[in-house]
N, C-alpha and C positions, 0 to 999 in steps of 0.2 A: 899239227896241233896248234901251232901260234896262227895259225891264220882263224882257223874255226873260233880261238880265244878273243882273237881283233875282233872278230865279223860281229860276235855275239857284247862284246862291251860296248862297239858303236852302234846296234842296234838298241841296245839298254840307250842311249846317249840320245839317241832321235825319236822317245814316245815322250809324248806329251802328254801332263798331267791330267789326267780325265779325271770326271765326276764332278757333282756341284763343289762349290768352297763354301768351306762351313761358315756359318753366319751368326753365329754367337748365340742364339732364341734358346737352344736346350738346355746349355749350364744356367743362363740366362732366369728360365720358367721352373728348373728344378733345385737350385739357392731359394727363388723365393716361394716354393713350395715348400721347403724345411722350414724355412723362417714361420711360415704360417702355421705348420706345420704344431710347430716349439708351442703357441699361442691358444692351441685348443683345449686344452686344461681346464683355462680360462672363460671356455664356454659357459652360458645361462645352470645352473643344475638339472633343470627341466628337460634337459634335452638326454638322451639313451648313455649309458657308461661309455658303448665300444665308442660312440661319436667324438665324443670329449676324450679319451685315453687310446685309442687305438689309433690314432695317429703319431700318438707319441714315440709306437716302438719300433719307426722307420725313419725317423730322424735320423739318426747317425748313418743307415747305408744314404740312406738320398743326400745326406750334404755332401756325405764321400765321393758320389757318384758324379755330383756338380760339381766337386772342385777335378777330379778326373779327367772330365769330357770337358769341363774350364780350360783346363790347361795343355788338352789334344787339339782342340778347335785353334788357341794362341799358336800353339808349334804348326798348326799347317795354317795362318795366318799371316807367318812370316813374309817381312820383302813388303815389295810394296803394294800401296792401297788398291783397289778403284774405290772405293763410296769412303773416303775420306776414315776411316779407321772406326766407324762405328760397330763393327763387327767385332772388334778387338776389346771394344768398350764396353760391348754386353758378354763377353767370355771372362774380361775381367772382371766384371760384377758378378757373377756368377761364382767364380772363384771364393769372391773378398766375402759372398751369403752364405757359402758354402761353409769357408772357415769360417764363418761366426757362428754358424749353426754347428757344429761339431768342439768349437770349443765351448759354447755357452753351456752347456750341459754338463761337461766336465768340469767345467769351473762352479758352478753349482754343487755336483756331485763333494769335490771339496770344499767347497764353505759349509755345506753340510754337515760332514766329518767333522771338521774342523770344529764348530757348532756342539756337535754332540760328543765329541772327542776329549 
């Protein structure tokens, strides 16, 4: 039994990390899709209700979602660079749009209360 136990952890020990490394563009493109996201409200009046307010009601999973896959992409990011850490750069922005788009709305939702309270 300790030999089949050895064999199979130095097998674990000798594969090599396969698959692309993640490059930070998803949390990256889905932070600043909340953020524009938050912004449609503010559309022309002219233009259809769901265009102007149906985007509003994905805000909160999509920034969840960016700062999530933010902060998967940083943990398999770890250790060091090739392309000098610009990968890291766009999984943390992603993050940092992610959290603002997730608290901006809450924070709103409170000063509102607050407001009519």
């Amino acid at each position: 039994m300790s030999f089949v136990k050895q064999e199979t952890e130095e097998s674990q020990e000798r594969v090599p990390e396969t698959g692309p490394r993640p490059s930070g563009w998803v949390p990256l493109v889905t932070g600043a899709a909340t953020v524009a996201m938050i912004s449609c409200p503010f559309l022309p009046e002219g233009l259809p209700a769901w265009l102007r307010f149906g985007p509003v009601y994905f805000v909160l999973p999509v920034a969840i979602l960016a700062v999530v896959l933010g902060l998967l992409d940083l943990r398999h990011l770890r250790g060091p660079q090739d392309d000098g850490g610009t990968a890291r750069r766009r999984a943390r922005t992603g993050v940092v749009l992610g959290a603002v788009a997730t608290m901006l709305p809450l924070v709103a939702v409170w000063f509102a209360s607050a407001l009519l309270g």
